[in-house]
N, C-alpha and C positions, 0 to 999 in steps of 0.2 A: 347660843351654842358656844360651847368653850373651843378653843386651839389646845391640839395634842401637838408634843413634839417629840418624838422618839429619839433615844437615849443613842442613837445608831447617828441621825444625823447631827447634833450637837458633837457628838465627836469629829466628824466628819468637815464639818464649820471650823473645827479650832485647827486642825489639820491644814486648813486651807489659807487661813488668815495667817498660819503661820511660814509657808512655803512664800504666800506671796510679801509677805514681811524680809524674809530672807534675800527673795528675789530683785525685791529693790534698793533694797542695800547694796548688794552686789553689784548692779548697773551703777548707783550713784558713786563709788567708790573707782568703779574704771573708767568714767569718764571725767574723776579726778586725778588720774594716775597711778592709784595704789592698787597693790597687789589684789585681786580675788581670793578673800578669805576663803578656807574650806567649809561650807554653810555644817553649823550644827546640826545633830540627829534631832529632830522634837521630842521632845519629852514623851515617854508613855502614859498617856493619860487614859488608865482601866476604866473603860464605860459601870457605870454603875450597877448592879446588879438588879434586877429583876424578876421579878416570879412571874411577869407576862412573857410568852413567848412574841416577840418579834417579826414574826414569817409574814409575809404579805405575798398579796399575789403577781407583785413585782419582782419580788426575791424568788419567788419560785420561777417564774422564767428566766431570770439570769441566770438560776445555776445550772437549769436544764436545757438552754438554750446558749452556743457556741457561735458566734461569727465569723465562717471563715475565713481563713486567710488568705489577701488580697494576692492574685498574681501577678508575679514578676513582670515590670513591663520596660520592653525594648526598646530603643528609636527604629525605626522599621530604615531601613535597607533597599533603599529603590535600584532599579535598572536601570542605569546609566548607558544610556546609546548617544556616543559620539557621531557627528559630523562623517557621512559616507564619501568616498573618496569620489564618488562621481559629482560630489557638490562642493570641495576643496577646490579654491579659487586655483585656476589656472594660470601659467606666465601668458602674456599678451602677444601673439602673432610676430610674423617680421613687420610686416606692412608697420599694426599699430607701436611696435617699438621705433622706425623709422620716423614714424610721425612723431613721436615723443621725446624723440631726441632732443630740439631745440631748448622743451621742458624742463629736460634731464641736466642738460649742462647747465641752464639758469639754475635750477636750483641747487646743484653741488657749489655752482659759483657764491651764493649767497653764505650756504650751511659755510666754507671755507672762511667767508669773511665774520661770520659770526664765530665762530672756532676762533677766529685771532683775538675780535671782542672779549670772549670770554675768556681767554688768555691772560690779556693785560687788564680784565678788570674778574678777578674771580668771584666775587660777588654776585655778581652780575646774572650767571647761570641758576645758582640756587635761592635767587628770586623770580627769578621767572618759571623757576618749576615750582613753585612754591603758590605763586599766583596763577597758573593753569595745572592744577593738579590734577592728575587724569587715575583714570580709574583701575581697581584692580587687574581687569581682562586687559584692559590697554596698557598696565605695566607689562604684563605675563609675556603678548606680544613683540612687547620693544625690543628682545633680543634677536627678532628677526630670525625665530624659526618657522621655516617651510611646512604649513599645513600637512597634514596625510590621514591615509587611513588609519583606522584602530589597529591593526596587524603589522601596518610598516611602522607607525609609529613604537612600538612595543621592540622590534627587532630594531629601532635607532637608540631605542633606550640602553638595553642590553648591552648595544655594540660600545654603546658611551660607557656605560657603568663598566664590562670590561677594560675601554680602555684609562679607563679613572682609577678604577681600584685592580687591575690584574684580571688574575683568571681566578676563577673561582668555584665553587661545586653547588650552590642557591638553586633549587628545581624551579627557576622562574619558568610561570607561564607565558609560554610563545606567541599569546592571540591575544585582542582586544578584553576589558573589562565585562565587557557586556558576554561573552562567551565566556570567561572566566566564572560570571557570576551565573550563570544557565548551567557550567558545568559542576558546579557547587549546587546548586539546587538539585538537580538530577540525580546526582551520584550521594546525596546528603552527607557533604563534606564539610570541614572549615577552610572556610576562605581569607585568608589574610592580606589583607591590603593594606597596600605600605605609598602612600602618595610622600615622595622625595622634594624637599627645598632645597635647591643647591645652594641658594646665596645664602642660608641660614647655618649660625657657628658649629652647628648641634651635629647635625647631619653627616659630616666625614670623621668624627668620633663614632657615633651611633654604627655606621656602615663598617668601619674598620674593626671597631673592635667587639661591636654586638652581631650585627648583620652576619659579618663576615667571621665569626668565632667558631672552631670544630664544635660545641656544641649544639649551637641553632643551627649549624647545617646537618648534623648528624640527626636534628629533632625533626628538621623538614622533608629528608631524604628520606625516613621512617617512613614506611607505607601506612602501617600499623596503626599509625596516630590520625589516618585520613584529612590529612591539612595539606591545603594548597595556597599556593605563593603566588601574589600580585606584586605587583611594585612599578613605579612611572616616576616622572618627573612632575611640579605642577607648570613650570616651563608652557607642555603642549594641554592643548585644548581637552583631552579625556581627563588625565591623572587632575588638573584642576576641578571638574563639574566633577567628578569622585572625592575630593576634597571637601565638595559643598557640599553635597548629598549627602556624606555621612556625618557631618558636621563637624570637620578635623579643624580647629582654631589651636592647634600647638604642633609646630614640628619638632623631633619628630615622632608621628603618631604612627601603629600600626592595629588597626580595625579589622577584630574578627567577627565575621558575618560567619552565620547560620540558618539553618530552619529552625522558629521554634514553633512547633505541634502547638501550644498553650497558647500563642496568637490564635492563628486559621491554620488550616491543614497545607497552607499553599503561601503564608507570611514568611518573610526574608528578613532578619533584625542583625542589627550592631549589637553581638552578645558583650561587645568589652572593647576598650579602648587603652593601648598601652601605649602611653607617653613619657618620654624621655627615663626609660628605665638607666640605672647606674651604672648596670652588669650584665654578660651574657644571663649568671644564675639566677636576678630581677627578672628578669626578659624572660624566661622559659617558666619561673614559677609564676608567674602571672597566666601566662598563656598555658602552661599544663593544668592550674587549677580553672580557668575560663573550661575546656575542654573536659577534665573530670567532669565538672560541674554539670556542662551540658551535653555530655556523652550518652549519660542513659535512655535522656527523652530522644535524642536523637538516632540512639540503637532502635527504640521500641518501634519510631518513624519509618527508619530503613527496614527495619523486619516486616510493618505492616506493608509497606510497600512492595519487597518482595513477596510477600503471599497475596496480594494483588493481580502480582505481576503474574504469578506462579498460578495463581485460577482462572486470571485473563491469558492467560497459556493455554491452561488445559480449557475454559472452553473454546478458544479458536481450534484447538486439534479435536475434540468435540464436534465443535459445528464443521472442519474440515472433514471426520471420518466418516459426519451425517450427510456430506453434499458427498463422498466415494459410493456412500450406501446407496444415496439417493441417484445414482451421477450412473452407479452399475445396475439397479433397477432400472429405471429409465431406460438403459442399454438394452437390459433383458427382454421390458417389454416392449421395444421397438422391434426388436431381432425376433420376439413372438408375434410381432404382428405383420412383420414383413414374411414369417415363415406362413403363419395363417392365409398371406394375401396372393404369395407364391402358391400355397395349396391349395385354397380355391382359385387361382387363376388357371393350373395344371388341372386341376379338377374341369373347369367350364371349358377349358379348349378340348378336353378327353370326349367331354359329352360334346359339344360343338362336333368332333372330328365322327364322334360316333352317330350324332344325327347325321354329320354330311355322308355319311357311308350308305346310312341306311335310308335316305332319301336318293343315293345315287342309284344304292341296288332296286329300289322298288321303281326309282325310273329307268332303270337300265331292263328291270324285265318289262315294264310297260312297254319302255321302246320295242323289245322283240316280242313280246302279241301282237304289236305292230305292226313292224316290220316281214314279220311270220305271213302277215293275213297279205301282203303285198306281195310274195312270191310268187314269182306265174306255176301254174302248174305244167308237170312232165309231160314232152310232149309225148307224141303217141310214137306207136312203132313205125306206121306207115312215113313219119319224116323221115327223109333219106340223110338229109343234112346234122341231124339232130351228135348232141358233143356227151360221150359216155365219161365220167370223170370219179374215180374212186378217190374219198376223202378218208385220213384214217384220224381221228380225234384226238384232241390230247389225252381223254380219257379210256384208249384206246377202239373203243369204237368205231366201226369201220362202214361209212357211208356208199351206195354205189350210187347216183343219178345221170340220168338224161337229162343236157339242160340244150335250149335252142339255141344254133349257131350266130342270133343278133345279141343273147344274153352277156352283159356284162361282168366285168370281174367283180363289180361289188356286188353282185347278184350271186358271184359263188361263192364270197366270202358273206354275206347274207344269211345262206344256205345252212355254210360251217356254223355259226355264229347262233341261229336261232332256229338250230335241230333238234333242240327239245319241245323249244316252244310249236315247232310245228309238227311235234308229233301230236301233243297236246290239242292241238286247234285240230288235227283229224280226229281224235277218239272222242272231242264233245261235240256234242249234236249243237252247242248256240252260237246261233247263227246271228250274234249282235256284235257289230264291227267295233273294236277298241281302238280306243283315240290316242294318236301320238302327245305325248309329256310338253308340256312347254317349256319353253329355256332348256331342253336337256340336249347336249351336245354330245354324241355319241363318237367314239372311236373303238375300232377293232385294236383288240391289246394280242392279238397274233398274225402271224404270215403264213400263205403255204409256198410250201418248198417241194419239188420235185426230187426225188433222193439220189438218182442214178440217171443220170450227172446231175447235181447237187443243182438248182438253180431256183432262184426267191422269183414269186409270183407278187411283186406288190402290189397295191390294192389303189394307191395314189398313181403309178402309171396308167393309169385307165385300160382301156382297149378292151374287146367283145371278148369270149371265152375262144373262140377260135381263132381270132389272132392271136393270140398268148401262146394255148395251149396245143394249137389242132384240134386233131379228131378225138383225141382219146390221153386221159393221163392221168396216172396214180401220185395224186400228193397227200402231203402230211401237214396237220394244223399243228405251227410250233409256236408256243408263248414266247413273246418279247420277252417279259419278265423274268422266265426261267433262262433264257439266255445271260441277261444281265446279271442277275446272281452267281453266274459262273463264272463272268469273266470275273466278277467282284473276289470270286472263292479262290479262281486261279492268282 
C-alpha cells in the first residue's frame, strides 16, 4: 500500500519547522544578550493546485464543530470568621498578677540588662534575631496589640486611621469582615477590601492621596455603583487571615470580591486585584472597568433573586390568605356545630320538660282516681255534728258538702282538688280500685281563703275541719300560681 500525503499538511509541516526555527533563535540570542530580533513573516508558500478536492471527514467536523469558550475563572473568596471575643485571651486576676509579680520584675530586670548589651554591642541584637527568626503571626504580634472582637476591632481601626490621616468622608464599614462579606453576598454588592501595612513605604502615599482623593470618595459614597468599603490593619488577627485568604502578597492591595453566577449560584470570588495603582484615575478605572465588567451578571443575579423573593412573598401571602380561608372555615364550622349542638340540646331538654309534664299530668290525674276513691262519703242528715262547707272553684263552680266533724283539712282540700275526678268515679259503674303512681309526690298548687274577713285556711297547719272552720263556711279555691303572677305583673 502506498503513503498519501496531502498538499494541506506539507504546507502545514514547513509552517512549523519554520516557527520553531525562529523560535530558537530567539531564545539562543537572549540568553547571549542581544536584542530579540522581530521574527520574519514566513514566506507564502501557495499549496499546490489540485483537481482532488481535499474535504475529509475531519475537516468537516472542525468547521462544523466550535469549542466553547472556557469560563472565566476566579480565586474563590472564603469567609473569614475571626477569633470571638469570648475566646480573646483575658488579663489574669489580682491574685494571679500578685503572684506573678516576683516573675515580672526578674524579667524586666534581665530585658534592662540585655537593652545595655545591645547598646554597646549593636551587633549583637540583629544576630540574634536573625538566628531565632520567628514567624509571620508572631511578628504581627510583637507590637503588642490587645486582642478583640471583630466589631471593636474595626471601631480601633477607624479611630487610628482617623487619628493618622484626619477626618475623612470613606463609608467604611462599622462591623467585622465576616458580616461585611454576608452583607455583600446578600445585598449582591462589591465588596472591597483593603487590608492596610502600616510599616510598608506604600501605604501613607496610597491612603493620602489615592484612598483619601475627592474622587474615590465620591465613587464610594455613590449608592449607585453598589460597592462597599472594607479596610483593617494586618497588625490585628482579622485584617491579617483576610490577607491570606484572598491571597494579598503586595501592599498595597485592594480586593474586589463578588458573586459570580458562572461559578455556583451561592460562590463568593476575588473578581480583581488592585495593587499599588499611581493615581486616584489608575485606582477608579481599574475598579470601574472590574465593576462594568461584572455588573450585568451580577444585575441578572439580583433581578433573579428578587423574583424569588417576590414569588416566595407571594406564596407566603398565598398560603397566609389559605390558613384566613382555612382559619374562618374552621370558625364557621365550629360556630355550626356548637349552634347544631345548642339546638339539639334546647331541642332534648323541650322534649325532656315535655315528657316530664306529661308523665306529671298523667300521674297527677292517677293520683286523683286515687285519692277520689279515698274520700269518705257524706255523712247522712241524721249527724247532728256534721260541717256544711260551700267551696266556690277556681273555675267558678260552686260546690256545697257535708263533711264529718273528725274530717281533716286535707280531706277538704282533697275534695276541692279531685271534684272532677269524683264526679267521674260516681257516673261509672267500675268498681275496680285504681292504684296510687309511684315515686309521684303530690302537692296542692291552691289554698282556701274565707273572703269576709279575708283568712287562709292552709292545708300544712293540720287540724279537723271543725277546728279550722266550725260549723259551717263559705270558701274560695285560690291558685298559688295566679297570685304569684300578680305580684310579678305588679
Amino acid at each position: 500500500m502506498c503513503r498519501y500525503s496531502s498538499p494541506s499538511l506539507s504546507h502545514r509541516r514547513l509552517d512549523h519547522e519554520y516557527h520553531t526555527d525562529a523560535t530558537q533563535i530567539a531564545i539562543a540570542r537572549f540568553f547571549d544578550g542581544e536584542p530579540a530580533p522581530v521574527p520574519e513573516q514566513p514566506p507564502d508558500i501557495p499549496p499546490p493546485q489540485t483537481s482532488r478536492r481535499p474535504d475529509t471527514l475531519a475537516d468537516t467536523f472542525s468547521t462544523s464543530y466550535r469549542r466553547p469558550s472556557p469560563r472565566p475563572r476566579f480565586d474563590p473568596a472564603p469567609r473569614v470568621v475571626s477569633q470571638p471575643a469570648s475566646q480573646i485571651n483575658q488579663q489574669p486576676g489580682f491574685l494571679l498578677s500578685l503572684f506573678l509579680t516576683p516573675a515580672n520584675l526578674l524579667y524586666n530586670l534581665v530585658s534592662r540588662v540585655f537593652n545595655i548589651i545591645g547598646y554597646l554591642l549593636p551587633f549583637l541584637p540583629r544576630l540574634i534575631s536573625r538566628l531565632t527568626a520567628r514567624s509571620p503571626a508572631s511578628q504581627r504580634n510583637a507590637g503588642g496589640r490587645r486582642p478583640l472582637g471583630p466589631q471593636d476591632t474595626t471601631a480601633r481601626f477607624l479611630r487610628e486611621f482617623t487619628e493618622e490621616y484626619g477626618s475623612h468622608s470613606l463609608p467604611f464599614l462599622e462591623n467585622g469582615y465576616s458580616r461585611a462579606f454576608d452583607l455583600a453576598k446578600r445585598e449582591m454588592k462589591f465588596l472591597v477590601a483593603i487590608p492596610l501595612a502600616p510599616e510598608h513605604d506604600a501605604t501613607n502615599p496610597f491612603v493620602r492621596d489615592i484612598l483619601l482623593s475627592e474622587p474615590v470618595a465620591t465613587f464610594f459614597n455613590d449608592s449607585s455603583n453598589n460597592t462597599l468599603l472594607w479596610a483593617g490593619t494586618i497588625q490585628d488577627s482579622e485584617a491579617y487571615q483576610v490577607a491570606l485568604s484572598l491571597n494579598i502578597t503586595q501592599f498595597p492591595t485592594a480586593a474586589v470580591i463578588a458573586h459570580t453566577p458562572s461559578v455556583s449560584s451561592t460562590a463568593m470570588s476575588v473578581i480583581a486585584r488592585i495593587s499599588a495603582p499611581s493615581s486616584p484615575e489608575d485606582f477608579l478605572a481599574h475598579l470601574q472597568a472590574t465593576i462594568q465588567q461584572h455588573a450585568p451578571a451580577l444585575e441578572r443575579a439580583r433581578g433573579a433573586n428578587v423574583e424569588q423573593q417576590a414569588s416566595r412573598n407571594l406564596r407566603q401571602q398565598q398560603e397566609s390568605a389559605y390558613e384566613r380561608s382555612l382559619a374562618q372555615d374552621r370558625e364557621r364550622a365550629r360556630q355550626k356545630r356548637e349552634a347544631e349542638a345548642t339546638k339539639a340540646r334546647e331541642e332534648k331538654e323541650k322534649k325532656d320538660e315535655e315528657e316530664r309534664a306529661a308523665r306529671y299530668e298523667r300521674d297527677l290525674a292517677q293520683w286523683r282516681r286515687w285519692r277520689a276513691a279515698q274520700i269518705q262519703l257524706e255523712p247522712s242528715m241524721d249527724v247532728k255534728d256534721a260541717i256544711r262547707v260551700s267551696l266556690r272553684l277556681s273555675n267558678g263552680e260552686r260546690i256545697t258538702r257535708r263533711l264529718a266533724a273528725s274530717d281533716t283539712m286535707e280531706e277538704l282540700y282533697a275534695l276541692a282538688d279531685c271534684w272532677d275526678a269524683l264526679k267521674a268515679r260516681e257516673e261509672t259503674t267500675d268498681e275496680k280500685e285504681p292504684m296510687k303512681p309511684s315515686g309521684f309526690e303530690h302537692k296542692y298548687d291552691f289554698r282556701l281563703v274565707s273572703p269576709m274577713p279575708r283568712q287562709v285556711y292552709d292545708v300544712e297547719a293540720g287540724g279537723t275541719v271543725k277546728e279550722r272552720i266550725g260549723r259551717s263556711a263559705n270558701l274560695i279555691v285560690e291558685r298559688i300560681e295566679d297570685e304569684a303572677e300578680a305580684v310579678d305583673d305588679g
